[in-house]
C-alpha positions as CSV (number, residue, x, y, z in Angstrom):
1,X,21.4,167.7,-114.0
2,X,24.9,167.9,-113.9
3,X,26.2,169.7,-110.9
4,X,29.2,167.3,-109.8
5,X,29.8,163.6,-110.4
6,X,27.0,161.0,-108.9
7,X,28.7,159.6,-106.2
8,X,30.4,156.1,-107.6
9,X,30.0,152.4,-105.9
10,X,27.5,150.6,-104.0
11,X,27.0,148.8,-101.3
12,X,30.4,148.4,-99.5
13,X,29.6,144.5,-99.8
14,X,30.0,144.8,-103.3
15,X,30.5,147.1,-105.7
16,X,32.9,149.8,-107.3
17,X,35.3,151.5,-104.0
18,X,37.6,153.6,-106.4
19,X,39.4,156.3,-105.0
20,X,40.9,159.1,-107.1
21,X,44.3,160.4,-106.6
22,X,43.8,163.9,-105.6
23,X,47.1,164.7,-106.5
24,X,45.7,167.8,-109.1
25,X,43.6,169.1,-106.2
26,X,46.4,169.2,-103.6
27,X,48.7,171.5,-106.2
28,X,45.6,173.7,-106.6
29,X,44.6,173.9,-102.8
30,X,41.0,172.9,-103.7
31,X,38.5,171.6,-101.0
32,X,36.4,169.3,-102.6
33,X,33.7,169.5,-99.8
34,X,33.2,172.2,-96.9
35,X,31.0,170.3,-93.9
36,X,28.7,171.8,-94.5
37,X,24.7,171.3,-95.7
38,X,24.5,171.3,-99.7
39,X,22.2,170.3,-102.5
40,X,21.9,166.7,-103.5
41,X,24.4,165.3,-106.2
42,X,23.8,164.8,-109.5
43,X,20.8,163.2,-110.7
44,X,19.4,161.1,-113.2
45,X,15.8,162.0,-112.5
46,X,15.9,165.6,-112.6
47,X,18.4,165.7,-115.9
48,X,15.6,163.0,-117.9
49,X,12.8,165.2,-116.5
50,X,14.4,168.5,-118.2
51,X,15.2,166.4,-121.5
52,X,11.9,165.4,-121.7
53,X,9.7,167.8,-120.7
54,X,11.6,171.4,-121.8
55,X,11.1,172.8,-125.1
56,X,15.0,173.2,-126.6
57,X,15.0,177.2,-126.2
58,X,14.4,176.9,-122.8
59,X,16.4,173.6,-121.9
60,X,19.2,175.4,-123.6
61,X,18.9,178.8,-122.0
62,X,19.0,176.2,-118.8
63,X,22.3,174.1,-119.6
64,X,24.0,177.5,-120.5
65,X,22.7,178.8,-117.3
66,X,24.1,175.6,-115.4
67,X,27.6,176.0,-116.8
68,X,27.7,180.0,-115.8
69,X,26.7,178.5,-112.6
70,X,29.4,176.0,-112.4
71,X,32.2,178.5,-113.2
72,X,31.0,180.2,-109.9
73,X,28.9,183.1,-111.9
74,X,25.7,182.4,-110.3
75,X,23.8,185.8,-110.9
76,X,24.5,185.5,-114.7
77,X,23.4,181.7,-114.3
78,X,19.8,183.1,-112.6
79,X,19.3,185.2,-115.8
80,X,19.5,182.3,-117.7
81,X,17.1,180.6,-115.8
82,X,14.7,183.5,-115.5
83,X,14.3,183.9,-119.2
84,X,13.7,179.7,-119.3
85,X,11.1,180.3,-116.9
86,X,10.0,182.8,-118.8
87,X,9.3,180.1,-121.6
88,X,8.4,177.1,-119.3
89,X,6.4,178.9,-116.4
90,X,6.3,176.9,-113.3
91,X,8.8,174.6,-114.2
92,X,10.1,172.7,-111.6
93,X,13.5,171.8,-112.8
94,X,14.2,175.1,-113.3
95,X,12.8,176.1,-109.8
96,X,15.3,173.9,-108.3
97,X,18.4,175.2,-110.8
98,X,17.3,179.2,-109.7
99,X,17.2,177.7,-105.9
100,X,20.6,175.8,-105.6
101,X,22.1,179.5,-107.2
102,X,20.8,181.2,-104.5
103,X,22.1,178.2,-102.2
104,X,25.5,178.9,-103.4
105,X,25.0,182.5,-103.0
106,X,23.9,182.1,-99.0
107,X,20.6,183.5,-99.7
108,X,18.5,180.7,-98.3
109,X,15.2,182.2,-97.7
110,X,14.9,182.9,-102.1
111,X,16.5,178.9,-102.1
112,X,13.5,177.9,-99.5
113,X,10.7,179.6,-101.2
114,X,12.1,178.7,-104.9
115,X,12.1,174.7,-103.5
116,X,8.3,174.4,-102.4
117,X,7.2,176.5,-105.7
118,X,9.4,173.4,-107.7
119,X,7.5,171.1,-105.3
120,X,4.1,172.7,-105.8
121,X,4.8,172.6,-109.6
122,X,6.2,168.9,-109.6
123,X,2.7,167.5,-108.4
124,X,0.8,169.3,-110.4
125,X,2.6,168.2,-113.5
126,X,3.0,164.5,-112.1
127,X,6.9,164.4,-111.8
128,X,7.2,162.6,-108.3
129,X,10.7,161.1,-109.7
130,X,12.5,164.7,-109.0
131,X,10.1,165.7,-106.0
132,X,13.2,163.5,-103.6
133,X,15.3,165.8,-105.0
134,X,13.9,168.9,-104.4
135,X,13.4,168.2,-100.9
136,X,17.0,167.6,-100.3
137,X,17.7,171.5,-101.8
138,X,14.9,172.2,-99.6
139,X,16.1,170.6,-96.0
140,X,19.5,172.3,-97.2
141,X,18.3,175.5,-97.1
142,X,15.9,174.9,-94.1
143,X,19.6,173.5,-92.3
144,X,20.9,176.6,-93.2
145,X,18.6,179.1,-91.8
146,X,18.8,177.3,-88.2
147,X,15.9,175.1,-88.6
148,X,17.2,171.9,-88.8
149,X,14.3,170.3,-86.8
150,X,12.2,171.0,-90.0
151,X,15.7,170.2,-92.4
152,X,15.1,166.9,-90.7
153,X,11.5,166.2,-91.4
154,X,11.9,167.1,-94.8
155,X,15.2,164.5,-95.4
156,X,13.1,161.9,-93.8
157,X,10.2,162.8,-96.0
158,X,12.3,162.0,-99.0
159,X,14.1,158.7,-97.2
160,X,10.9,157.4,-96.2
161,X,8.1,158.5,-98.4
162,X,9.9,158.5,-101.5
163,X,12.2,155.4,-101.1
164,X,15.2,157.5,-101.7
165,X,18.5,157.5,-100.1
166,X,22.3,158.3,-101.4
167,X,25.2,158.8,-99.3
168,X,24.9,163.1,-100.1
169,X,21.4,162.6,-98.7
170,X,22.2,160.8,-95.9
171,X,25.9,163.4,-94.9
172,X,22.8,166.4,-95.2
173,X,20.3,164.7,-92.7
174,X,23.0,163.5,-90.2
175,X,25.0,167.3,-90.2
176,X,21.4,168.7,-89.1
177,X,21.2,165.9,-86.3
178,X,24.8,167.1,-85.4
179,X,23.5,170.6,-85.3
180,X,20.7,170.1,-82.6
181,X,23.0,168.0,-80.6
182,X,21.8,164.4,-81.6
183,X,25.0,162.7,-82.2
184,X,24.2,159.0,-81.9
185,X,21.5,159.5,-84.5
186,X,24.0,161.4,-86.7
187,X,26.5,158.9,-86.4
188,X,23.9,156.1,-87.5
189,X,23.1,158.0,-90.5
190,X,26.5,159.1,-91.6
191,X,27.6,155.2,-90.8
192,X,24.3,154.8,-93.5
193,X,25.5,157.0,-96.2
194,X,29.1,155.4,-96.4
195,X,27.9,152.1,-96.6
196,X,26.7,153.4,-99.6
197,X,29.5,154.8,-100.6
198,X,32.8,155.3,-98.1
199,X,34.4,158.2,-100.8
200,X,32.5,161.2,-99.4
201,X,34.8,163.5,-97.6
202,X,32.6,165.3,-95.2
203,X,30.7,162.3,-94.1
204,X,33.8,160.6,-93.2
205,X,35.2,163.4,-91.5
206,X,32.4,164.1,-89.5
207,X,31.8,160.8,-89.0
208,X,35.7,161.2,-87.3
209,X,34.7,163.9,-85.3
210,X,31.4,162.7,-83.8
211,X,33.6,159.4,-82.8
212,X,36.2,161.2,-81.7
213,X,33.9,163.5,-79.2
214,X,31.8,159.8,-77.8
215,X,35.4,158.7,-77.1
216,X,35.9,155.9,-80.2
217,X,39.5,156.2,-80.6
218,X,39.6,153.4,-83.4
219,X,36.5,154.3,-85.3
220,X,37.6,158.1,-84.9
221,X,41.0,157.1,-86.5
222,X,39.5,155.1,-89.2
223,X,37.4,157.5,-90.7
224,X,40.0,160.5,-90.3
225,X,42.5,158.4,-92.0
226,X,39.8,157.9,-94.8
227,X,39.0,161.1,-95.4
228,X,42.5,161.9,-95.5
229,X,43.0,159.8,-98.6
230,X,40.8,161.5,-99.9
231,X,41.3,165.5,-99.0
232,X,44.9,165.9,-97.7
233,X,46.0,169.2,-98.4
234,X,42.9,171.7,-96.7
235,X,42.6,173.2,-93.1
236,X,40.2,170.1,-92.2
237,X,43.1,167.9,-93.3
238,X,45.2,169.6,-90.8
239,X,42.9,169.6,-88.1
240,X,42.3,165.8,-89.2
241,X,46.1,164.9,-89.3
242,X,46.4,166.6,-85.9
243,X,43.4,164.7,-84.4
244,X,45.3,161.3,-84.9
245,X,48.3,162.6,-84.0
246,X,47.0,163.3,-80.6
247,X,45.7,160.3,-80.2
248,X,48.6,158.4,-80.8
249,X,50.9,160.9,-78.8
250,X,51.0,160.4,-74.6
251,X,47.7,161.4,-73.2
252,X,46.7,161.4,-69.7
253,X,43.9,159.4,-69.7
254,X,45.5,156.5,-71.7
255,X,45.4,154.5,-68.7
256,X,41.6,154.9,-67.8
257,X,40.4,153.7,-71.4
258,X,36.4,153.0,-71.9
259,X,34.2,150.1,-72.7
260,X,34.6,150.2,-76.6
261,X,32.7,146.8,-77.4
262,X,35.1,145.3,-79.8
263,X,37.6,147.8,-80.4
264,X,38.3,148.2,-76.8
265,X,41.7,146.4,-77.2
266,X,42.7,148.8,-80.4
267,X,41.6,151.9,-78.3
268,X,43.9,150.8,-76.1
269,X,46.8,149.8,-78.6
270,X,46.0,153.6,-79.6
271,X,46.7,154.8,-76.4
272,X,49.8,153.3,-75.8
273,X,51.4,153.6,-79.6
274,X,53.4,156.7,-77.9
275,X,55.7,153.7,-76.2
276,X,57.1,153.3,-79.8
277,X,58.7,156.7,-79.8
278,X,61.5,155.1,-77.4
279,X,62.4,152.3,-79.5
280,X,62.4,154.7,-82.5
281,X,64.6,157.3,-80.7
282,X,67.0,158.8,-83.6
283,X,64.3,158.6,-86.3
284,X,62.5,161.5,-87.6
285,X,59.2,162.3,-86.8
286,X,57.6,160.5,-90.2
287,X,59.6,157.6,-89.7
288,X,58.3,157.2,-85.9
289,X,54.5,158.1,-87.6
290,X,54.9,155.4,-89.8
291,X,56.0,152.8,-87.1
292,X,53.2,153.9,-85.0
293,X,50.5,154.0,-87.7
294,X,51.3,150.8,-88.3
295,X,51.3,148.9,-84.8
296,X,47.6,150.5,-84.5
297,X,46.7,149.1,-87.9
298,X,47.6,145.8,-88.0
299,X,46.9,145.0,-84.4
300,X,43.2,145.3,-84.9
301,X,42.7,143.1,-88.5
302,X,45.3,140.8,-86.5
303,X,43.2,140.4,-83.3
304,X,40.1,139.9,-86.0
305,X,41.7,137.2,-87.9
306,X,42.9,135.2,-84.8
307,X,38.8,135.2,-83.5
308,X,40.0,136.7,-80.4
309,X,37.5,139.6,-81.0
310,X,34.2,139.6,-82.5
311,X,32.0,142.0,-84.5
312,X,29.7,144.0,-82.7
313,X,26.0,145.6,-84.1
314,X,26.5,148.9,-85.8
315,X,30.6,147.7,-86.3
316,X,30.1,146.7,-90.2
317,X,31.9,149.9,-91.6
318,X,34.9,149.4,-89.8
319,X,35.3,145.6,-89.4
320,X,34.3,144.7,-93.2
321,X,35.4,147.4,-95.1
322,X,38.4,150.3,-93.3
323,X,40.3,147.1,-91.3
324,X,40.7,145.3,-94.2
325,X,41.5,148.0,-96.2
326,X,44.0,149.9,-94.5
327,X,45.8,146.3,-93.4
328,X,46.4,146.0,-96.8
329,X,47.7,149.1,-97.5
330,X,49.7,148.7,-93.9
331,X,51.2,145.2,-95.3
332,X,52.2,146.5,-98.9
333,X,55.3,148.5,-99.8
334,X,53.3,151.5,-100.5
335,X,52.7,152.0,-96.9
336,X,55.0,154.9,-96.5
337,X,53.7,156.6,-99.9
338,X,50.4,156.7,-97.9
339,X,51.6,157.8,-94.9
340,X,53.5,160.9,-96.1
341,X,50.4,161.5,-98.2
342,X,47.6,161.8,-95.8
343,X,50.5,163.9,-93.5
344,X,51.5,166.6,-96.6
345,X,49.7,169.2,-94.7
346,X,52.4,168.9,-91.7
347,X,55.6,167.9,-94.4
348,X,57.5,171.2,-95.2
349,X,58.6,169.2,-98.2
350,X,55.1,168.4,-99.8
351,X,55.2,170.6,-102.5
352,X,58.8,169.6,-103.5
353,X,57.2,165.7,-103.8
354,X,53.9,166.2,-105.1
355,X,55.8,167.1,-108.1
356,X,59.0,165.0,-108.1
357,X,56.9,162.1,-106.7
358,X,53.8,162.2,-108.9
359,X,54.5,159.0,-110.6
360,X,54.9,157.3,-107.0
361,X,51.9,159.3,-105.8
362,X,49.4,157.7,-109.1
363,X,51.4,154.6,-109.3
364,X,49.6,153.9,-105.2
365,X,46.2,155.0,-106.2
366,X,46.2,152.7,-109.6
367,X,47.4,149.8,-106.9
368,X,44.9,150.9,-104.2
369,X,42.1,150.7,-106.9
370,X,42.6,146.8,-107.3
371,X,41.6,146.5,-104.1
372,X,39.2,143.4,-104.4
373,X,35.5,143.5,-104.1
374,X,34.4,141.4,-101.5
């Protein structure tokens, strides 16, 4: 069912870590994700169980309805899918098609109830492979209507009963754990998700945000960094940008910094990257960024490679894959291409080089996508 693009890449150990140039996004002022609960991405499963199990007048009255939907005309899309049902009563794929419209019109109680009728109709017609999927609309809507205590049973329910997990899945269930407050089990779940795959916007900003609130200066900056490559020009990107400029301005507390496990020492290299400003007196501001950005990122992969720090449980994310990778980037002549990028929400000049600098702008992302799998 094809509602946006599966999300690419496994394991960060191994597989595909491509990340698109949003450079067509940022002219258009598209948000690619709001943080937000949402309906699982796209998937195998329920498209093979429509293919298989529709007759063709209905499956087309469904794929017609899907691209109304997709365009944004969702009441046009659910008369589409009322007429299908009309030929394939108590279908479950359709169920879930009519509850992700109302999903995307705010009307969660018709998403909820349209849900467990696709759930009631996939047991009865023995289709458990798109029964994970409908629980995920399902804890969206339940998210959305306050009741994330129940939003969380039912994520779980799909993790754990159904062996299913993807990094959409994972962003959903740890938002609703934000939502009642339980932040290190949020954290562990969004850390989960991106290990499956890192290029999900929302999980690494809130990932950003829930480390930035427990006081994890270098995982906070990490993941806000990341999520800037990936969604640069939106009012997150702003309040993102201005996250880790704070951090890397003056700030009281610099002095008093906490017990960080490993990344104690880069909290602390964090804290004091304001001392640059003096030796880059005269520069402009993205020239002084730049300097700064890059004393906090090479310090850490530095103090990693000379074994004078050690990996800590629960550290993978940032010690195997974002060091690395922004060290790289830090080391290469395309550094300032990515500073200026993730900052184009501050730059009064962005528009002026999104367009002359295009080539510049795709010519890092094709050199950031040979980034060796490890």
């Amino acid at each position: 069912m094809k509602h946006g693009k599966k999300p690419a890449g496994g394991p960060l150990e191994g597989k595909s870590r491509r990340i698109q140039s949003l450079i067509l996004p940022v002219l258009m002022g598209l948000a690619l994700f709001g943080c937000q609960g949402g309906p699982p991405a796209a998937d195998p499963e329920l498209s093979g169980a429509m293919d298989k199990t529709l007759n063709p007048q209905a499956e087309a009255l469904v794929r017609t309805g899907i691209l109304h939907h997709d365009q944004g005309y969702y009441e046009t899309a659910l008369e589409y899918y009322r007429n299908a049902l009309e030929l394939a009563p108590d279908h479950p794929v359709i169920y879930y098609e009519m509850a992700f419209a109302y999903i995307a019109m705010g009307e969660n109680q018709s998403a909820l109830e349209l849900a467990d009728k696709g759930l009631v109709a996939a047991g009865a017609r023995d289709m458990d492979e798109i029964i994970p999927t409908l629980l995920d609309l399902k804890g969206s809507a339940l998210d959305n209507l306050g009741r994330s205590d129940e939003a969380i049973e039912t994520y779980l329910t799909a993790i754990n009963q159904y062996e299913v997990a993807n990094t959409l899945l994972y962003f959903n269930l740890g938002l609703s754990y934000y939502r009642i407050e339980k932040r290190d089990e949020a954290r562990e779940t969004l850390v989960k998700g991106l290990r499956l795959n890192p290029n999900h916007p929302s999980s690494n900003y809130l990932l950003g945000r829930i480390c930035m609130e427990g006081g994890e200066k270098t995982q906070a900056f990490y993941a806000l960094c990341y999520f800037l490559l990936l969604e640069p020009n939106t009012e997150r990107a702003a309040e993102a940008y201005n996250t880790i400029l704070y951090m890397l301005d003056r700030q009281e507390e610099a002095i008093g910094v906490r017990n960080n496990g490993a990344f104690t020492a880069s909290d602390m290299i964090i804290s004091l990257s304001f001392t640059l400003d003096e030796a880059n007196a005269g520069k402009s501001d993205a020239e002084k960024f730049q300097a700064k950005l890059y004393y906090v990122i090479t310090n850490l992969e530095e103090q990693k490679n000379s074994g004078k720090i050690g990996r800590g449980d629960g550290d993978e994310l940032w010690w195997d894959y974002y060091s690395p990778f922004f060290y790289r980037i830090a080391k290469s002549e395309r550094f300032g291409t990515f500073c200026r990028y993730i900052g184009i929400t501050s730059d009064p000049e962005a528009n002026e080089w999104i367009q002359t600098g295009r080539d510049e702008i795709e010519g890092f992302f094709e050199w950031l996508n040979e980034y060796p799998d490890s």
